[in-house]
Structures are given as C-alpha cells and as structure tokens.
N, C-alpha and C positions, 0 to 999 in steps of 0.2 A: 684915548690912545694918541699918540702922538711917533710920528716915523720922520725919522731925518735919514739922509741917505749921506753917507763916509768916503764916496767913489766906490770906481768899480761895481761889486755885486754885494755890497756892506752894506747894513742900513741899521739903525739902531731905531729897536722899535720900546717905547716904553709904556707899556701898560700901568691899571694899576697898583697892580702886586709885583709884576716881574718885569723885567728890563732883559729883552734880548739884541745879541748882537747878529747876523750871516754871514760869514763868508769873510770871516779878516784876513788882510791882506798884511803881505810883508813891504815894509819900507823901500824895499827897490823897486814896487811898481811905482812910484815916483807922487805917490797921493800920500798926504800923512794924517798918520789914523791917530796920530795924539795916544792917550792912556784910557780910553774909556772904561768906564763898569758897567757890569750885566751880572743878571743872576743865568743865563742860559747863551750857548752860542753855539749854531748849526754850523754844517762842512758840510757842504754840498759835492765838495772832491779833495782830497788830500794834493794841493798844489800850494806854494808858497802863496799864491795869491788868493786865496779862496779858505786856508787854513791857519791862521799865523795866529795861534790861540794864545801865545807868548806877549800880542799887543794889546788884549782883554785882563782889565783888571778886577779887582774883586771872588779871586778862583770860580770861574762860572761852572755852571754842568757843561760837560761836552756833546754835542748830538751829532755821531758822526757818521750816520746812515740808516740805512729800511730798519723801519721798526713802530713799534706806537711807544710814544711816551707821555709822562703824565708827573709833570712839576708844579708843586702851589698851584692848582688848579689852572695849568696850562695845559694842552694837549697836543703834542707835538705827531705827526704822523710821517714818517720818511718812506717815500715810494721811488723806489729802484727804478733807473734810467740808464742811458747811455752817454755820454759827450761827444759820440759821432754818429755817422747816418749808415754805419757798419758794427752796429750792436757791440763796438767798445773795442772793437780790432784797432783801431787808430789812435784813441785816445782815451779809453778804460772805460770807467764808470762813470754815473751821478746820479745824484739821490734828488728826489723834489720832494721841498716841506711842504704841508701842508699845517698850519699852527693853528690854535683856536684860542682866543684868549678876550675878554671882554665881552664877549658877545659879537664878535667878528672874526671871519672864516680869512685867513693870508696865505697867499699861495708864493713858494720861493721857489723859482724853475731852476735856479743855480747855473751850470753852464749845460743844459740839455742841448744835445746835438742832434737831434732829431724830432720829425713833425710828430706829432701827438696821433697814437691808436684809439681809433671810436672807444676801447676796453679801458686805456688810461685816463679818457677825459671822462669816463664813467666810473673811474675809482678816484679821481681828484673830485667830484662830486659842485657842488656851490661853494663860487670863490667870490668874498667880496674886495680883496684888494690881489693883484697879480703884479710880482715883481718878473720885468719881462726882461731878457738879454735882446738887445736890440742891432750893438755892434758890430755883429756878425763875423768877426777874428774869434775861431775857437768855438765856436758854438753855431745856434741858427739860420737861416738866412733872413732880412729884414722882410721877404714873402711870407718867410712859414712864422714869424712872430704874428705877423698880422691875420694867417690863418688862426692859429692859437685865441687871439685877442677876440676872433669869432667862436672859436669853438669854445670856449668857457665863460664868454659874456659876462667880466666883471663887472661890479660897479665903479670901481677904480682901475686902471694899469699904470703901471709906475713904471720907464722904462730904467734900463743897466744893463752894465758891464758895456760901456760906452765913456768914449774921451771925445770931448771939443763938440763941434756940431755934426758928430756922428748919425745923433739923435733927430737930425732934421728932416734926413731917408725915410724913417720911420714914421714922422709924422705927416711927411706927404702921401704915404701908402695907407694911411688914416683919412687922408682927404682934413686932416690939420693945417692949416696954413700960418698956423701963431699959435703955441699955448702958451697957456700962462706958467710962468715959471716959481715955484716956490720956495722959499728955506726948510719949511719943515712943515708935514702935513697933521694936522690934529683932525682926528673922526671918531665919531661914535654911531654906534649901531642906527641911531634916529638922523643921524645927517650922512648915511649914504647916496649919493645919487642916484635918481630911479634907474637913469639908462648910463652905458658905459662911459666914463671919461677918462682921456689922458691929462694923468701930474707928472708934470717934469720936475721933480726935484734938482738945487742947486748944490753944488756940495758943499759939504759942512764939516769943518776939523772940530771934532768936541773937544771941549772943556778935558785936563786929563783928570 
C-alpha cells in the first residue's frame, strides 16, 4: 500500500486492487489537487473542502456517510460523529472511516470535533494507520488529538488538516522533537511498527 497525502485531510491511498481518495478538496482552499483517479472517495462532511468529488477522476464510488460498505474487496465502515464538542449544534456532522484493505485496518477521523467516548473507541476497534486532524481550526484540539493518538494506539498516525508548521504543536505534545518527513508512505501488513509512530507526510500534487 502506498499513501501520499494531497493537503488538507486528502490522501490518496493506493492499494492493490483499488485506489482511494478522502476528503477532496475545492481549489480555493489554496492546495492543488491536480486530476487524480480512484476507484472509491469518502466525505467525511459535505463541505467544499472535504467534498469536491468533481476533482476525482475515473467516476469513483462515492462513500458519503454511516454505513458498512464493501467494494472489490474493500471494506469501508462509516461511524457517525459530530464536528463540534455540542453534538453538531455548531457545526453538523461527521462521519469517521474506518477502511480495510490489504491486510490493514486505516482510520479517517475527517473533521471530528470531539474527544472520543470509551463506546466509540470500542467500535473503531484496532487501527493500524490513523489519519489525525491536528490543526485545530474546525475541528480537535492538539490536547484531545494526542489523547486519541493514546486512546487507539496506532502503529502509524499521520497527522492533517493542518498548513505550514501547524504541525510542530502536535509533535511537541508527542514529546517529538524532529520527525522525519516523508513524500509518500509505502506499508505492508509485515512492516508495521511494533509500537506507535508519527509520519509526517510532505505534500504532494499528483500526476492528473
């Protein structure tokens, strides 16, 4: 498997039957998402930035909340959330994926606006990679990301939805003081890391 991150809460993850996309984003957020293909592309929230299915080529499926789904032996799981810390009065909904593909469990928190219920992080179950919102505009705070990043002990956390060195808050409340920065992450179920790591991916305009 192989995961490049597009900005924002995007990432293009390509397995090796299906190619998905997260969370496209429209051209005014000021990133450019190029034309890329997928066969599958989640909505974590109908917002220009997080739904801009019109910049995904190749007509993907569209996955655009709670539900279980099951494409070319993908396994998409959507679990209902909120994007504020008042069960959606301020700012509606959100969905977190939950994906299964290769033989690795990927968790997409989207823009959740709130800390994780002991009941939630026992229906998100074993995550071995966790796309985390870390910039705290809109979403988390960089405290409750790093609660989360304990309360489901990935083998990876990828952080998002973060510009410039947003990302350094987060890595100090890690006790990070340098990670290593990537272009793009390739893992297989046999090269996970035993105990948690942060990847910071760099951003990447794909190919259209």
């Amino acid at each position: 498997m192989e995961i490049s991150w597009l900005g924002h809460s995007c990432f293009l993850i390509k397995g090796k039957e299906k190619v998905i996309i997260t969370d496209p984003y429209h051209p005014d957020l000021g990133y450019s998402l190029g034309e890329p293909k997928a066969d599958i592309v989640t909505i974590s929230h109908f917002h220009p930035s997080h739904s801009y299915v019109e910049g995904v080529s190749n007509n993907p499926k569209q996955i655009k909340g709670p539900g279980e789904y099951e494409i070319g032996g993908t396994f998409i799981t959507g679990i209902a959330t909120f994007h504020d810390n008042q069960k959606g009065e301020i700012r509606g909904k959100n969905t977190v994926y939950i994906i299964e593909m290769d033989g690795i469990t990927l968790c997409h928190l989207g823009d959740l606006g709130h800390p994780l219920t002991p009941q939630l992080v026992e229906e998100l179950g074993a995550i071995d990679i966790l796309f985390l919102p870390v910039g705290e505009i809109s979403t988390i705070s960089v405290d409750t990301a790093v609660e989360i990043m304990r309360q489901l002990n990935p083998h990876i956390g990828i952080p998002m939805h973060y510009k410039g060195d947003a990302v350094d808050k987060f890595l100090r409340k890690m006790g990070i003081r340098e990670a290593e920065v990537k272009s793009k992450l390739s893992v297989t179920p046999s090269s996970l890391p035993a105990s948690t790591q942060i990847m910071v991916l760099d951003y990447t305009q794909p190919a259209g």
